[in-house]
N, C-alpha and C positions, 0 to 999 in steps of 0.2 A: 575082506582085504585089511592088513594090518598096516596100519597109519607110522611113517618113521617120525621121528620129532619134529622135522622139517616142515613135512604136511602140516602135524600140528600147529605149529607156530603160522605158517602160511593159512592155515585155514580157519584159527583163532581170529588171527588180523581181519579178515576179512569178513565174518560175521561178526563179530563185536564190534563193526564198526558202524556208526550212529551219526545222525545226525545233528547235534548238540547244538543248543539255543538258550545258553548260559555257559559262559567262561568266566575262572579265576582269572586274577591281574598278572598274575605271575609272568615276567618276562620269557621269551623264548629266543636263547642265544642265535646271533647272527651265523654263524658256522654252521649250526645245527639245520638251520632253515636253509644252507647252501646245497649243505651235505643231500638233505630229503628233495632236493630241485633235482639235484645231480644224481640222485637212484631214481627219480620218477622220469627224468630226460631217456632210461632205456627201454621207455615204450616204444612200440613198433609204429612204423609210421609209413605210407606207401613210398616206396625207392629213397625211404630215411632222409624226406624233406622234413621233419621235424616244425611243426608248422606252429607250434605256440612259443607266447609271447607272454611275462609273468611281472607285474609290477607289485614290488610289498612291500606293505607299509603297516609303519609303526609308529607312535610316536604322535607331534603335532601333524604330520602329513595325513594321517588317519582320522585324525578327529578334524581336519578340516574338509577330509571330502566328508563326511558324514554328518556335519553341519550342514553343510551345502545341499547335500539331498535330502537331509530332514526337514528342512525350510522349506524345499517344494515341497515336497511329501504333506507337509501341516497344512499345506495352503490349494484349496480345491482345483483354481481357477489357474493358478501357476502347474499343479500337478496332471490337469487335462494338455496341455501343451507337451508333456512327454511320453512319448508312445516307443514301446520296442524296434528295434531295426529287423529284427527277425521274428519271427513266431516259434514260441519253443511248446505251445501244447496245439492242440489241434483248434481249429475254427470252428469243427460241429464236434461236441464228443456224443462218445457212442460206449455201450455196454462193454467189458467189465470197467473201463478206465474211468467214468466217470464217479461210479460209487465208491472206486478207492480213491480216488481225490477228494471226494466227500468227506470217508470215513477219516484219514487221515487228519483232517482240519479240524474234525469236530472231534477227534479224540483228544487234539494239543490244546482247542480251547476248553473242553473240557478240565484237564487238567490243570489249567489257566483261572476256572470256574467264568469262564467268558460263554454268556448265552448270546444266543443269536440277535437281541433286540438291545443289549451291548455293543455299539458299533462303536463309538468312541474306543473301548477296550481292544477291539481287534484291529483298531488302527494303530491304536500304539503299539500292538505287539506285533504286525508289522514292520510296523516304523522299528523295532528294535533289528530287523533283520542291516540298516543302513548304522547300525552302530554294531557292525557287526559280532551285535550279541554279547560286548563287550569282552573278546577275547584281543590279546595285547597284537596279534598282528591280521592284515587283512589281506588277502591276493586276490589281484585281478587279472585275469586272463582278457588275450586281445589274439584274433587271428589276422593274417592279413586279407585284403576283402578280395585279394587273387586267386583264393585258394576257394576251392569246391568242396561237394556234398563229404567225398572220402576222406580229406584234411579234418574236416568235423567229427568224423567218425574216428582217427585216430587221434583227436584232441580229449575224447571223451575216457582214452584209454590212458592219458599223461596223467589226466584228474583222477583215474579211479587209482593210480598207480600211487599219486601224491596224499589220497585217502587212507589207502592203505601201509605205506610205508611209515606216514603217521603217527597210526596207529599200533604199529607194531613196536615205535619209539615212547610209548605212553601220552603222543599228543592223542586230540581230538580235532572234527574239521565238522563243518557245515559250508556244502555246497550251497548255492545263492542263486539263482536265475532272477530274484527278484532286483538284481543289482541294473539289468539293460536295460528298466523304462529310462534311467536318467544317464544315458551312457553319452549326452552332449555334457552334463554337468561331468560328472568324470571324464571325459578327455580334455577339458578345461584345466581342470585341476590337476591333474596328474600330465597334462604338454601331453600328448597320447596323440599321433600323427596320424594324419587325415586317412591313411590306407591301410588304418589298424582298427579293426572293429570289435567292440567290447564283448565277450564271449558271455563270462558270468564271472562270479565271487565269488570268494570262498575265505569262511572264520577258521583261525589256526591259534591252536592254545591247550592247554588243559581244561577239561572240565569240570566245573562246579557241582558236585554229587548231591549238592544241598537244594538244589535247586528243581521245583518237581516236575518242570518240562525235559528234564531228562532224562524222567524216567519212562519217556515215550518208546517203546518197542514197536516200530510196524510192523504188522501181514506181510509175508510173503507165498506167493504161490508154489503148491510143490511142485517137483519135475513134473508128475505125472502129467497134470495141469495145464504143460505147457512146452512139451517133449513126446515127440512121436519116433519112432523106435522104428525103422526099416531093416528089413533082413531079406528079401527079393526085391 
């Protein structure tokens, strides 16, 4: 099958798109950041309740929540007090998932040069996820706590939508799940209303190509893999 340009572009975006854990300083215009809300808002959503909720920040507002959960984060006894509202990986893992969460972590500290008996090292680089990576703006997603399993499932499509679109503008993004252990500290800080619950984060910025946690490529599974083919 021959590919039109279209594809192309569409299908560039969406595998070159990366996780990045180093961002330049470089501002990222306010219109630009409305503009990419406003093509990621026409994901589909069931009977178009459009269920997320997007706070971004830049600026001093940005580096004060990120002060704010760094200070838990530093501190053992403060940081056992903040636990997830939700569970976003599973309670017992089980074969193939847990080796690719393995491999994954150990290839970033790898490149990192962070060994396993470096625990100090891997907490701060960590902890760089609440500074988020140092890219110039941060979004936090919030759903309302009304909303069910399928709201989630089409929240998940606004995010790949705002990944993608991104990218295709020459930004870069990192998704964040480690943002909900401290989602009482952020709804503090950000006035975030009692029947809005904190989804995850996510770093928006250009990235820093100098930097050699970028040049992380994950695994991915082929179809074959993971695609079964019916025809009776």
């Amino acid at each position: 099958m021959i590919q039109t340009p279209q594809q192309h572009i569409v299908d560039d975006a969406i595998t070159s798109r990366r996780s990045i854990r180093a961002f330049l300083p470089d501002p990222v215009a306010r219109e630009d950041i409305e503009r990419l809300l406003e093509v990621a808002a026409r994901a589909p959503s069931g009977t178009n309740i459009q269920p997320w909720k997007v706070y971004v920040l830049t600026g001093a507002i940005k580096q004060r929540l990120s002060a704010a959960i760094l200070a838990a984060h530093d501190d053992p006894a403060e940081a056992a007090k903040h636990v997830e509202e939700y569970n976003y990986y599973p309670l017992k893992w089980a074969s193939p998932y847990i080796e690719r969460r393995r491999k994954v972590g150990w290839d970033l500290y790898a490149l990192l040069q962070l060994t396993r008996d470096n625990k100090a090292g891997m907490h701060a680089q960590h902890g760089r996820n609440y500074q988020f990576f140092d890219a110039p703006v941060g979004l936090v997603f919030t759903i309302d706590r009304s909303m069910e399993q399928g709201s989630w499932l089409d929240y998940g499509m606004f995010l790949q939508n705002i990944m993608v679109a991104a990218k295709g503008r020459g930004l870069d993004t990192c998704p964040q799940a480690a943002f909900t252990q401290y989602h009482r500290i952020i709804a503090e800080v950000l006035q975030i209303p009692d029947n809005q619950m904190v989804v995850c984060a996510m770093s928006l910025g250009y990235a820093d190509q100098q930097k050699i946690e970028n040049s992380l490529i994950t695994e991915r599974e082929p179809a074959h893999g993971f695609v079964k083919f019916l025809d009776e």
